[in-house]
SEVO-160398 format. One record per residue (C-alpha): residue in three letters; x, y, z; residue number from 1. Coordinates in steps of 0.001 Angstrom, whole numbers, plus 500000, padded with zeros to 6 digits. Layout:
N
["ALA" [X Y Z] NUM]
...
***
This chain:
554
["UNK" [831167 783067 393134] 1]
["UNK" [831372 785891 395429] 2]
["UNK" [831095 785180 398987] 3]
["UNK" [829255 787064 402448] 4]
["UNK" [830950 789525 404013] 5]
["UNK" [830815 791018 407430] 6]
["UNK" [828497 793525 408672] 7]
["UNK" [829410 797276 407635] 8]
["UNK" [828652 798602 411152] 9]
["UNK" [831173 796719 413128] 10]
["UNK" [833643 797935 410456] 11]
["UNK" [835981 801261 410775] 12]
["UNK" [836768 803873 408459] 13]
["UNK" [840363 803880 407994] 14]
["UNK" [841950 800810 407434] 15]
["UNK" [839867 799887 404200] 16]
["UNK" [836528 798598 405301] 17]
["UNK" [835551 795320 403408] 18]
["UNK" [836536 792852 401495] 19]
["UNK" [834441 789827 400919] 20]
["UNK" [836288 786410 401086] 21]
["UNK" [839547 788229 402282] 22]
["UNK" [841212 788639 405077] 23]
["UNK" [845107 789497 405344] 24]
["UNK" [847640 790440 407523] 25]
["UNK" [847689 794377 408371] 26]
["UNK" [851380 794754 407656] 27]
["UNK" [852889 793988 404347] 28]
["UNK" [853898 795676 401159] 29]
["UNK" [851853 798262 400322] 30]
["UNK" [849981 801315 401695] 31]
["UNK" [846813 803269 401341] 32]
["UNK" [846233 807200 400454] 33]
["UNK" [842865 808645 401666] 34]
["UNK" [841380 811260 399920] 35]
["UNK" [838816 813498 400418] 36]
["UNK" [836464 815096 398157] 37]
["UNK" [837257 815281 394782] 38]
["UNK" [839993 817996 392923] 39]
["UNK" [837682 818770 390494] 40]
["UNK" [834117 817418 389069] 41]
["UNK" [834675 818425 385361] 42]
["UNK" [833706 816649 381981] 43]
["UNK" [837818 816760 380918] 44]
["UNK" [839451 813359 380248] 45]
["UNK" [843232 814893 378628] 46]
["UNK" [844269 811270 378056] 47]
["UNK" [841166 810537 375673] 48]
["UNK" [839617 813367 375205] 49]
["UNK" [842912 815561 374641] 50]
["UNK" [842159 819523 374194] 51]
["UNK" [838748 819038 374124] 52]
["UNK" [835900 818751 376575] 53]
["UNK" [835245 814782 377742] 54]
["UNK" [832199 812590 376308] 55]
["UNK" [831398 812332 380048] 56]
["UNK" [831754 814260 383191] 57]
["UNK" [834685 813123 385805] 58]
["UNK" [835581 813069 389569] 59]
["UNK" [839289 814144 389756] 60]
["UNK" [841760 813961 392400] 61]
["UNK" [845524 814838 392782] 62]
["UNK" [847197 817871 391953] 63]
["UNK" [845999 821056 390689] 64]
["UNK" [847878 821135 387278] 65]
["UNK" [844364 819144 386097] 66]
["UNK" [843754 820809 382846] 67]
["UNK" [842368 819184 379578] 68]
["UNK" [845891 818792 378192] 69]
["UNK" [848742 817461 380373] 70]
["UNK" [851728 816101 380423] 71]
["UNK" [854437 815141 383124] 72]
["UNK" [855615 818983 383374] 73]
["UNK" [852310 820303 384098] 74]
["UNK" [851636 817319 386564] 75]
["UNK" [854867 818671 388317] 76]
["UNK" [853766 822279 388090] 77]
["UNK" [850882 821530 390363] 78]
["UNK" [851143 823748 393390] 79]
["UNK" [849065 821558 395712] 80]
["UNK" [847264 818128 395628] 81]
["UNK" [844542 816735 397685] 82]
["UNK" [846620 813585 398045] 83]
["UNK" [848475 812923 401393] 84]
["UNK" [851544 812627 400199] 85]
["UNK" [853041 815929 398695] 86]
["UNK" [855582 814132 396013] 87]
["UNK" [852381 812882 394371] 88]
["UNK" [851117 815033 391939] 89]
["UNK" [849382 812287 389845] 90]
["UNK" [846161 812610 388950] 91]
["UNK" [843504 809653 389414] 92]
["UNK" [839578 810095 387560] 93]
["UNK" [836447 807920 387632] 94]
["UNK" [833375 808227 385915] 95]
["UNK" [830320 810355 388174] 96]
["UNK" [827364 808569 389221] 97]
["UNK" [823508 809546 388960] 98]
["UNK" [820924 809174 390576] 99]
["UNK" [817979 808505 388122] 100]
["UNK" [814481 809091 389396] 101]
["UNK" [811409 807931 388354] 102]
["UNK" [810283 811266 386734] 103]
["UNK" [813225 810790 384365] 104]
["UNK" [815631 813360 385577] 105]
["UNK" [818732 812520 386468] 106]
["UNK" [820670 813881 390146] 107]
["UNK" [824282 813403 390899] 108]
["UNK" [825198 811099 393958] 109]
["UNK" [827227 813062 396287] 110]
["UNK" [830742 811755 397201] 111]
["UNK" [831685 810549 400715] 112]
["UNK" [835244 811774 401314] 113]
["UNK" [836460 807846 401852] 114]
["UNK" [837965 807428 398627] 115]
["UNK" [841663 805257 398754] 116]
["UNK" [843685 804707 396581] 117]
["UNK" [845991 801570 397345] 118]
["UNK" [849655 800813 395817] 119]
["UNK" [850616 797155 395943] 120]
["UNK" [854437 795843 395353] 121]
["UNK" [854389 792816 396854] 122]
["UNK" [853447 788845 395694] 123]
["UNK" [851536 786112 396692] 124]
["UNK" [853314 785298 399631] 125]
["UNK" [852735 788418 401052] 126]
["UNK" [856970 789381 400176] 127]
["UNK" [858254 792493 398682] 128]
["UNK" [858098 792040 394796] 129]
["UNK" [861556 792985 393622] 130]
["UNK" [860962 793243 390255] 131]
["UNK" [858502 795973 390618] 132]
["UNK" [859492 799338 389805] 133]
["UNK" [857833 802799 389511] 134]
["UNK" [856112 804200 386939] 135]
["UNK" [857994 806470 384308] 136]
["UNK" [857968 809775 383579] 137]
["UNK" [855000 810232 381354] 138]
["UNK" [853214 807317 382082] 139]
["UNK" [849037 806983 381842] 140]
["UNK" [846957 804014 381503] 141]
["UNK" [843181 803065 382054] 142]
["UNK" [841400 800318 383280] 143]
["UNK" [837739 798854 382667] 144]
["UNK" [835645 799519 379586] 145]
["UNK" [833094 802311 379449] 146]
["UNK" [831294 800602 376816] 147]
["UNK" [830577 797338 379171] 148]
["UNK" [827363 796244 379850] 149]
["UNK" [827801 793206 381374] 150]
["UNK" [830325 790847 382801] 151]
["UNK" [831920 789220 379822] 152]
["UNK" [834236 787071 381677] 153]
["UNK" [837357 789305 382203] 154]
["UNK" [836486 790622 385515] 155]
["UNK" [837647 788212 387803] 156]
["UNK" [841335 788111 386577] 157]
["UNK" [841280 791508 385434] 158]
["UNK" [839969 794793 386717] 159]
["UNK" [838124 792898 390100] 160]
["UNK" [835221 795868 389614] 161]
["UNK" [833287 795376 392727] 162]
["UNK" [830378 797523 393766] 163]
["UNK" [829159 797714 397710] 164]
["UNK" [825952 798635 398630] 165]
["UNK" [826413 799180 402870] 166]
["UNK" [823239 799300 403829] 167]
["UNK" [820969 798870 406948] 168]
["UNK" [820384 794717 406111] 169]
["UNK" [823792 794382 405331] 170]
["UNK" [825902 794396 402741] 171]
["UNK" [825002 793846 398693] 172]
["UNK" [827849 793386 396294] 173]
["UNK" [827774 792498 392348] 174]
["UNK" [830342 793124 389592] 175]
["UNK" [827876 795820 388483] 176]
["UNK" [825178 797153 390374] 177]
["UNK" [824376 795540 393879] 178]
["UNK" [820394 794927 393508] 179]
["UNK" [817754 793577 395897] 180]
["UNK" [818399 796510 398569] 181]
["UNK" [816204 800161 400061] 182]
["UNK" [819416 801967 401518] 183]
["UNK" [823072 801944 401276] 184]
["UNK" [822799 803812 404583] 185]
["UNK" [824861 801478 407934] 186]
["UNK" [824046 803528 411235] 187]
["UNK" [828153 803546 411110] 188]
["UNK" [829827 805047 407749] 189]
["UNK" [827282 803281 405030] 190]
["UNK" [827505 804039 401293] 191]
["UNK" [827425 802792 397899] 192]
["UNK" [831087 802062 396995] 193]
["UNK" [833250 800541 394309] 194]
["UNK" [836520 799279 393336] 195]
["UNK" [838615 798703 390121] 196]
["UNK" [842367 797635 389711] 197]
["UNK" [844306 798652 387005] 198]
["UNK" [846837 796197 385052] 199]
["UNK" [850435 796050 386137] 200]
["UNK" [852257 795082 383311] 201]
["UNK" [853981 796893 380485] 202]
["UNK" [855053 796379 376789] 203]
["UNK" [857508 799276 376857] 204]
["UNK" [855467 801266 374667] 205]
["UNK" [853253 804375 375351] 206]
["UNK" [849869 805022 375473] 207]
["UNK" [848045 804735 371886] 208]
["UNK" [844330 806312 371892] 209]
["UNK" [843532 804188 368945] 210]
["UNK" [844416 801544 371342] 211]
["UNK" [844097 802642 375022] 212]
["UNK" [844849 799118 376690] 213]
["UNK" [847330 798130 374406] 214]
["UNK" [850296 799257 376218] 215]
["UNK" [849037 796757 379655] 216]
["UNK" [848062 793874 381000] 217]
["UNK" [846999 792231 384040] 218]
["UNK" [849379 789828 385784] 219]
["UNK" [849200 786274 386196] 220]
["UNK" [851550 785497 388197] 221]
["UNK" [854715 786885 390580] 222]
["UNK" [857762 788808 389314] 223]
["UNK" [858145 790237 385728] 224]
["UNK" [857803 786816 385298] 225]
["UNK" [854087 786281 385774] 226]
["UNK" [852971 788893 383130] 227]
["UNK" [852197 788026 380500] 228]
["UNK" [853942 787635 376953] 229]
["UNK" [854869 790433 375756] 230]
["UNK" [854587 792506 378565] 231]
["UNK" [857344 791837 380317] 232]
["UNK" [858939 795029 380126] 233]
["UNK" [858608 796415 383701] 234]
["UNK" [856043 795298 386280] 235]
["UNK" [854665 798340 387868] 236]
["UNK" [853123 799231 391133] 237]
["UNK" [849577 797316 391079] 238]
["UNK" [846939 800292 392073] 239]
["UNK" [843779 800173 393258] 240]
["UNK" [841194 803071 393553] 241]
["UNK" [838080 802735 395815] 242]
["UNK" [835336 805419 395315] 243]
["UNK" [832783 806262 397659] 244]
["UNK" [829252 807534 397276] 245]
["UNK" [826496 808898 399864] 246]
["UNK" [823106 807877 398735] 247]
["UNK" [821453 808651 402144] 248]
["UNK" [819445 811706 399853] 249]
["UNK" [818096 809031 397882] 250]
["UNK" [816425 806869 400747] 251]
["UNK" [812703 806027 399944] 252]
["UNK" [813017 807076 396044] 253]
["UNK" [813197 803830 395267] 254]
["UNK" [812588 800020 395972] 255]
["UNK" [814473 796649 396288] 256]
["UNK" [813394 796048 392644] 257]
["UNK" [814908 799194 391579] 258]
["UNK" [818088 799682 389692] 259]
["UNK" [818326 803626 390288] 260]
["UNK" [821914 803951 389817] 261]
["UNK" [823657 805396 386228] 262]
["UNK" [827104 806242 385306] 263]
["UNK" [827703 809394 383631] 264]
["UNK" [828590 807817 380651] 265]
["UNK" [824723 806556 380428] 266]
["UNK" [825863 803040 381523] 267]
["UNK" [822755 801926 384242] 268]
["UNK" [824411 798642 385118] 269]
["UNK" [827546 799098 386819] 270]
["UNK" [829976 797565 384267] 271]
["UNK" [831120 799948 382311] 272]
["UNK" [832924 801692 385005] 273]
["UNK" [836561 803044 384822] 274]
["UNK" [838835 804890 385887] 275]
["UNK" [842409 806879 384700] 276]
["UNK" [845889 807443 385990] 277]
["UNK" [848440 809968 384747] 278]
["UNK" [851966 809935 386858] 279]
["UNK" [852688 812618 388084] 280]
["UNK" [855220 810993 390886] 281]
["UNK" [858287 813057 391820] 282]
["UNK" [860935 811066 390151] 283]
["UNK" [862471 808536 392693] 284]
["UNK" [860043 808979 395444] 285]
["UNK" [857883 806034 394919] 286]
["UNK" [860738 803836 393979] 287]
["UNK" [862074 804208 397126] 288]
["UNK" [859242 803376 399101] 289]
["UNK" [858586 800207 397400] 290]
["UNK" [861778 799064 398234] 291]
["UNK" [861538 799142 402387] 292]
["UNK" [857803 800106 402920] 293]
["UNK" [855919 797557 404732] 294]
["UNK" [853141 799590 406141] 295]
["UNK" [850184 797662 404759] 296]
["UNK" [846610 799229 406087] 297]
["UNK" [848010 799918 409527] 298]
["UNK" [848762 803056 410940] 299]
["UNK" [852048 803439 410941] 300]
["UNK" [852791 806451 409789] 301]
["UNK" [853852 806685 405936] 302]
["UNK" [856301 809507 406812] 303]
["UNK" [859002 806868 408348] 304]
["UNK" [862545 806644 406953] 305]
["UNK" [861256 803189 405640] 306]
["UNK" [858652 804715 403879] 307]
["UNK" [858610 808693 402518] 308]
["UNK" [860634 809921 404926] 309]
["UNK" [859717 813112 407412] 310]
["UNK" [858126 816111 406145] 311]
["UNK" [856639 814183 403286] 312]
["UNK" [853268 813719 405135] 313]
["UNK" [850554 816964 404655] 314]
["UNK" [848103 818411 406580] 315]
["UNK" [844349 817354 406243] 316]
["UNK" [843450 820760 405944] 317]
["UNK" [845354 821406 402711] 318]
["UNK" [844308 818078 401298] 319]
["UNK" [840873 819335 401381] 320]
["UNK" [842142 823268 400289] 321]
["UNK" [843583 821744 397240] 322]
["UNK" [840688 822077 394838] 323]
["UNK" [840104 823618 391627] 324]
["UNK" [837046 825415 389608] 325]
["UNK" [835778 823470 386728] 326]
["UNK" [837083 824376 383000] 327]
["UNK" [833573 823434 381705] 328]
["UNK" [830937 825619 383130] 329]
["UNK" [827426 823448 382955] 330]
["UNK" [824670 821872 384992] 331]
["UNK" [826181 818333 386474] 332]
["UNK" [824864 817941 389789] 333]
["UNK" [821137 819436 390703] 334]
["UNK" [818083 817882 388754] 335]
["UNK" [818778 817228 384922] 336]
["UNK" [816488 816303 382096] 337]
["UNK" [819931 814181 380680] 338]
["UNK" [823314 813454 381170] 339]
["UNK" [825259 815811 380708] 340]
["UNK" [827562 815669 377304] 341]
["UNK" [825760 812898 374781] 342]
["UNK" [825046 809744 376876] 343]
["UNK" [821494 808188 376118] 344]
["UNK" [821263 805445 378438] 345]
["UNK" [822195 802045 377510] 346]
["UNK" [821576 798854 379497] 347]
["UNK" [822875 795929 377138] 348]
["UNK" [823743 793712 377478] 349]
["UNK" [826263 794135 374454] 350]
["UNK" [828941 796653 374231] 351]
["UNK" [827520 800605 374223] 352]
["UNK" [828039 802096 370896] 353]
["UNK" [828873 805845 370477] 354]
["UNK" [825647 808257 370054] 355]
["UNK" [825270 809099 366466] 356]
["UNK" [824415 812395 366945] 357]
["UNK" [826533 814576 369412] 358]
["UNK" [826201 818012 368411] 359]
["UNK" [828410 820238 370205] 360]
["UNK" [828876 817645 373395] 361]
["UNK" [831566 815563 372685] 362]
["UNK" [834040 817954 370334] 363]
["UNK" [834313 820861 370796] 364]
["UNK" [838077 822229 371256] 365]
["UNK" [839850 823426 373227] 366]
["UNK" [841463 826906 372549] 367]
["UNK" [845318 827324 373058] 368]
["UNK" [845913 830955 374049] 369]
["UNK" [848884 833094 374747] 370]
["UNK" [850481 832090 377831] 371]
["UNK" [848780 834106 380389] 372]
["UNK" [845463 834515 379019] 373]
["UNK" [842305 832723 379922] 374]
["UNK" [841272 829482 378279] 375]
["UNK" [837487 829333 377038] 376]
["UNK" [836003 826584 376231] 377]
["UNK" [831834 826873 375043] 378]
["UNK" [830083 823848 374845] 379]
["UNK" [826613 824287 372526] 380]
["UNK" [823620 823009 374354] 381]
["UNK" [822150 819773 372406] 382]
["UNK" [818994 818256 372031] 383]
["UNK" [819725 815736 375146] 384]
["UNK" [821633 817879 377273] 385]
["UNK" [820835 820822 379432] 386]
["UNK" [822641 824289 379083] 387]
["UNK" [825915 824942 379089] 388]
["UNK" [827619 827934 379708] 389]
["UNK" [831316 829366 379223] 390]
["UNK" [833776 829401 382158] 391]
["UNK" [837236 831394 382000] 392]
["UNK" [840300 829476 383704] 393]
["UNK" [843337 831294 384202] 394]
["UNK" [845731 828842 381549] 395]
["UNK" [849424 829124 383573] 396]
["UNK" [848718 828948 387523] 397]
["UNK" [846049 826763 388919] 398]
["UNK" [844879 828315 392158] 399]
["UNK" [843737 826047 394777] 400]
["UNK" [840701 826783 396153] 401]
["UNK" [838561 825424 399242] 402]
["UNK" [837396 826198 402687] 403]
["UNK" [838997 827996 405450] 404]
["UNK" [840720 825533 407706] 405]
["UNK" [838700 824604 411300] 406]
["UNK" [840825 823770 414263] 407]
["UNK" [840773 825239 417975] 408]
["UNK" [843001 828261 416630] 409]
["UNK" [839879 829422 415518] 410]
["UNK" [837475 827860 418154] 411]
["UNK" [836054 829589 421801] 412]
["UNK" [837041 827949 424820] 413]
["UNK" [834133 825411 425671] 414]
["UNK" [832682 824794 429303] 415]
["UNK" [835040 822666 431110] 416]
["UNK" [838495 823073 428543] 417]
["UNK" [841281 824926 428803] 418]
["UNK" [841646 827964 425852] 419]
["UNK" [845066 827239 425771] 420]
["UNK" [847033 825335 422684] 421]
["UNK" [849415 823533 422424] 422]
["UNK" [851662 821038 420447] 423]
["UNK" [847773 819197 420605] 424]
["UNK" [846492 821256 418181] 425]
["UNK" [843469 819447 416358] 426]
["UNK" [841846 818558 420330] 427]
["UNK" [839510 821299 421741] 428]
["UNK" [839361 821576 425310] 429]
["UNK" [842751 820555 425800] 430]
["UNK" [842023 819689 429709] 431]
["UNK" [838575 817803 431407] 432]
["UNK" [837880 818013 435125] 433]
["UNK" [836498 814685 436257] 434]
["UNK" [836116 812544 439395] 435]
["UNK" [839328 810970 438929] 436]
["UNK" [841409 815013 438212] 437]
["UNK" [841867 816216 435163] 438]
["UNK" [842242 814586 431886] 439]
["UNK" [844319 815833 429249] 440]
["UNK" [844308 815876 425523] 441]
["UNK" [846688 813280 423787] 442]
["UNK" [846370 813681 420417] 443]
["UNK" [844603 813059 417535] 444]
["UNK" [844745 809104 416257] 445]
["UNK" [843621 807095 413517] 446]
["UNK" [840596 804663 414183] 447]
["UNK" [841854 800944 413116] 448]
["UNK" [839890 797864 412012] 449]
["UNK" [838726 795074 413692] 450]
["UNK" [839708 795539 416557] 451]
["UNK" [838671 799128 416926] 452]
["UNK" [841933 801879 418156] 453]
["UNK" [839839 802028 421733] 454]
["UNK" [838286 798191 421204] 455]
["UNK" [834347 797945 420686] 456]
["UNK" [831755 800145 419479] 457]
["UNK" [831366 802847 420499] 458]
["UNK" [829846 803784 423804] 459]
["UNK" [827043 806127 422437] 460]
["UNK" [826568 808261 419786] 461]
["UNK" [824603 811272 418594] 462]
["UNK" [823810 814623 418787] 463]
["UNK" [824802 815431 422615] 464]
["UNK" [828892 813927 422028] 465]
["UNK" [831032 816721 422814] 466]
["UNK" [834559 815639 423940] 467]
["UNK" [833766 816674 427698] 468]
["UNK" [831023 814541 428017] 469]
["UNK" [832490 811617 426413] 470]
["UNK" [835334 811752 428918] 471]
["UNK" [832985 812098 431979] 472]
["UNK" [831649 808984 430694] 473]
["UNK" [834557 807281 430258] 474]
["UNK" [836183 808315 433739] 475]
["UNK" [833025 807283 435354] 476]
["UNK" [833122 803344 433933] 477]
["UNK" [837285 803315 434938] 478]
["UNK" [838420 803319 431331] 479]
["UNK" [841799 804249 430677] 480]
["UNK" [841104 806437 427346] 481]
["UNK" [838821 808606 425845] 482]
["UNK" [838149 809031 422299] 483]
["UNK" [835729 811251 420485] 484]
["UNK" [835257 810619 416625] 485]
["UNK" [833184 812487 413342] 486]
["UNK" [831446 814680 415516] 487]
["UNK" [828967 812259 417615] 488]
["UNK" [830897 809275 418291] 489]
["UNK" [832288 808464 421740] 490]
["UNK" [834205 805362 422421] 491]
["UNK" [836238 804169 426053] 492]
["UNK" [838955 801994 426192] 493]
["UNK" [842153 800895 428403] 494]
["UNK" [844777 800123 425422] 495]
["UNK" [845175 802031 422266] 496]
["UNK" [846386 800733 418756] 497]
["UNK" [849252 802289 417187] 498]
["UNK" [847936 804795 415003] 499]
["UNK" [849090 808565 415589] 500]
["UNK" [847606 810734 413208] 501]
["UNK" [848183 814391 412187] 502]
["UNK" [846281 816786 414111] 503]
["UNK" [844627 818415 410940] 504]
["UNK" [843195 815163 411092] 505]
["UNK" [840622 815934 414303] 506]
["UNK" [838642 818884 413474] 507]
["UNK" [835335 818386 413657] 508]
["UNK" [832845 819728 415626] 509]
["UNK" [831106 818253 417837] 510]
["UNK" [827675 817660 417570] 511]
["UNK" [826755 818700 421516] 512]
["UNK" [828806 821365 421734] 513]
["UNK" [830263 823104 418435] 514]
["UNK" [832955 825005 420439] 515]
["UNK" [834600 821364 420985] 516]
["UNK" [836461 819149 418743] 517]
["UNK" [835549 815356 418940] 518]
["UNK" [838046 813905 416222] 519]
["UNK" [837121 813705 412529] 520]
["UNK" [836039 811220 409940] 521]
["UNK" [838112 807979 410793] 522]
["UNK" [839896 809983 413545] 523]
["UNK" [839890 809873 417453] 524]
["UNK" [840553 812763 419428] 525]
["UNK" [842327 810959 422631] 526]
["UNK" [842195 812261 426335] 527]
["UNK" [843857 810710 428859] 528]
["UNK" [844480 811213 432560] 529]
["UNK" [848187 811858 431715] 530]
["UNK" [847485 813295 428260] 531]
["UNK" [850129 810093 427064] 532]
["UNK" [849266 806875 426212] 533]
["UNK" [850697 803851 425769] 534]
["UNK" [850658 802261 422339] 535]
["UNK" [849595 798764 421571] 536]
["UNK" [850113 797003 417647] 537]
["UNK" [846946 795064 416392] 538]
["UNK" [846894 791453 416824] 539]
["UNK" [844146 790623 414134] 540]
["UNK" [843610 790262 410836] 541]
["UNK" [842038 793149 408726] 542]
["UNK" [838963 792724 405627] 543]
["UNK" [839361 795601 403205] 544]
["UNK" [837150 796440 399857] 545]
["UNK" [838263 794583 396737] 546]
["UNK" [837286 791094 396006] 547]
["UNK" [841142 790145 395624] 548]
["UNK" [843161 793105 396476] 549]
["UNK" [845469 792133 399295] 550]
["UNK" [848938 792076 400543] 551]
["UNK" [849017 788664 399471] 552]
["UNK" [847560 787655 396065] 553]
["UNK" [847244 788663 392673] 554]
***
């Protein structure tokens, strides 16, 4: 039976949002990655769907070696990835999601760029697990079924799929789609959400596609011990992905007694999501970690000795410059008359069975030409599928691709600020006249959990935030700190959490005044009168996403 949680809006962005019928300490062994938007939206799957285009379309993320064949050398000949950490060139994929309107046509849900992806190695008693190791060279595995249509009793001690609908009333959760709601939109960082685990466990054998879960299985227990048997080859790092979805677009299409939600794979109950890993890992970089990181959803920083060591950290800005163009050229996002591929809808509640006709969708190959040349791939338009067209990808060098970065390099001095930069880079104006002097720029910081960094809500919000504002406000009520956050947030405080962040990090504009930065998403932009501050730890407990996912339990 799954349990209330708390309220989205007092909750913050970084340190993992929700978790109904949880609540852990923030330190312990394991740490989060937060991602962005995706590498890639694509209809590839190169662990099932090999050489050929996928039976569904994909969100992607990780390095830019994506391609619809891979192995561990083209993972490692990935020249950027869009996760924080450069050693990891694995790439993680989920199933798209739909929104399907009453007219019949079908509209992808746009992403929020919230997704985490967490790496557990520790046991019930929230101690390092010393019998986990990393993953091998090579390694891929799944988890969920894409055929499911219901729970059939494995969830709970298995894959934990959760879906969140944050919303206005509060919060809706179900193992498959969250009914009974008009919005997934919280006034603070609402969304439809979900998360799936994948098994831990190993047989020693590799991945079989006449058999995908063969190779794994979920733990029971602590230690290599607690798998079960069979699968007592090697426990491996316990991951967690957590995907987030804006359906603010959507508001008013639909009722409480509406299910409008469908997976790309045609599944319009929630169930049959999934998702893939392929390790891509440097070799030894994870291993080490486990063995001394103890970071947990905090924000210490993950570039420690006890952790990935310095220089292993990257900049925001070429997390979200890592992207890709799709190797399958169709229609996957605007308004559709079906899912792309072959996926009829199919509600269940039994098992999905494959389309028996898939013309062109599901099969076709694709090419292997000279090294050097560009791959083609044309996918033949079927009866339940709108046009699709031929895209040519460059086969040896992936190129990232993505915006040009937005900092105060590139930004006019604003009323008030100094044009000057600094070793602040990330804050625009770097200096505030006030009553008190002049308040300086501090750096950029990650926003914690319950407590909030600066304590509270914030003070205001909107569309007239601009970081000189918020610190006139804050002067003028005897706070301490100043904090500016995604563009329209402004919060006051006289103690600040431990949580220094890279500067990439703060670079959004603010909303009343576009020549200022006021932090980013998750991110505080701090001003002090000093321009120091003096760091506090957190002293409660966090709730995170995942019905079981923790520091401390299976």
């Amino acid at each position: 039976m799954r349990s209330s949680i708390l309220d989205f809006q007092a909750l913050a962005f970084l340190a993992a949002f929700v978790a109904p019928a949880l609540a852990g300490p923030y330190n312990g062994p394991y740490f989060t990655l937060g991602v962005g938007n995706p590498l890639v939206t694509d209809r590839l799957d190169p662990i099932l769907s090999p050489g050929k285009a996928a039976g569904h379309v994909h969100s992607v993320i990780g390095g830019n070696g994506f391609a619809a064949t891979m192995d561990f050398a083209k993972t490692q000949a990935s020249t950027c990835t869009n996760m924080p950490i450069k050693a990891d060139l694995s790439n993680y994929w989920m199933p798209t999601v739909y929104f399907h309107a009453k007219n019949g046509s079908f509209i992808r849900v746009p992403e929020r760029p919230y997704h985490k992806i967490y790496y557990k190695f520790g046991n019930g008693g929230n101690q390092r697990d010393n019998d986990v190791v990393e993953f091998p060279q090579g390694f891929r595995m799944l988890t969920g079924n894409s055929n499911l249509r219901s729970d059939d009793g494995t969830i709970d001690g298995g894959t934990q799929l959760n879906w969140q609908c944050h919303g206005k009333g509060g919060t809706k959760e179900a193992a498959g789609f969250p009914k009974g709601y008009t919005d997934c939109n919280a006034d603070y960082l609402g969304g439809l959400a979900a998360t799936i685990r994948f098994p831990s466990c190993w047989n020693g054998q590799d991945f079989n596609a006449a058999n995908p879960m063969g190779h794994m299985a979920f733990p029971k227990g602590d230690g290599l011990a607690g798998c079960p048997a069979g699968f007592q080859k090697a426990r491996f790092v316990e991951i967690m992905i957590e995907y987030w979805l804006d359906t603010k677009r959507f508001d008013g299409e639909y009722t409480a007694n509406d299910q409008p939600w469908v997976l790309s794979n045609g599944d319009p109950t929630g169930f049959g999501f999934h998702a893939d890993f392929l390790n891509g890992w440097k070799p030894g970089v994870l291993g080490k970690a486990i063995k001394s990181c103890n970071v947990g959803v905090t924000a210490d920083p993950l570039d420690s000795n006890e952790c990935f060591g310095p220089g292993s950290l990257q900049d925001g800005n070429a997390q979200e410059a890592c992207t890709i163009a799709p190797t399958i050229k169709e229609e996957i996002g605007d308004v559709l008359s079906a899912l792309p591929g072959c996926n009829p809808l199919q509600a269940g509640p039994g098992l999905a069975t494959a389309p028996k006709d898939c013309a062109g969708g599901t099969t076709s190959p694709v090419e292997k030409p000279p090294t050097g040349t560009s791959t083609t791939i044309a996918i033949k338009p079927t009866s339940t599928s709108s046009a699709v067209q031929v895209v040519s990808k460059t086969s040896n060098t992936p190129t990232p691709v993505g915006p040009t970065p937005v900092g105060p390099s590139t930004s006019a001095p604003a009323s008030g600020g100094s044009g000057s930069s600094g070793s602040t880079s990330g804050l625009f104006p770097l200096q505030v006249g006030s009553t008190s002097g002049v308040w300086k720029a501090a750096g950029c910081y990650l926003d914690a959990l319950n407590p909030r960094s600066l304590g509270g809500n914030p003070e205001w919000w909107g569309q007239q935030i601009s970081s000189t504002n918020c610190v006139k406000h804050c002067d003028s009520i005897g706070k301490k700190y100043a904090g500016t956050e995604n563009s329209g947030q402004c919060f006051c405080g006289d103690q600040l959490i431990k949580s220094k962040a890279s500067p990439g990090k703060c670079t959004s504009k603010c909303n009343g005044d576009k020549n200022e930065v006021c932090g980013g998403a998750g991110y505080l932009s701090i001003y002090s009168l000093s321009g120091s501050v003096s760091l506090s730890k957190r002293t409660s407990h966090h709730r995170q996403h995942g019905r079981h996912f923790n520091s401390g339990s299976i």
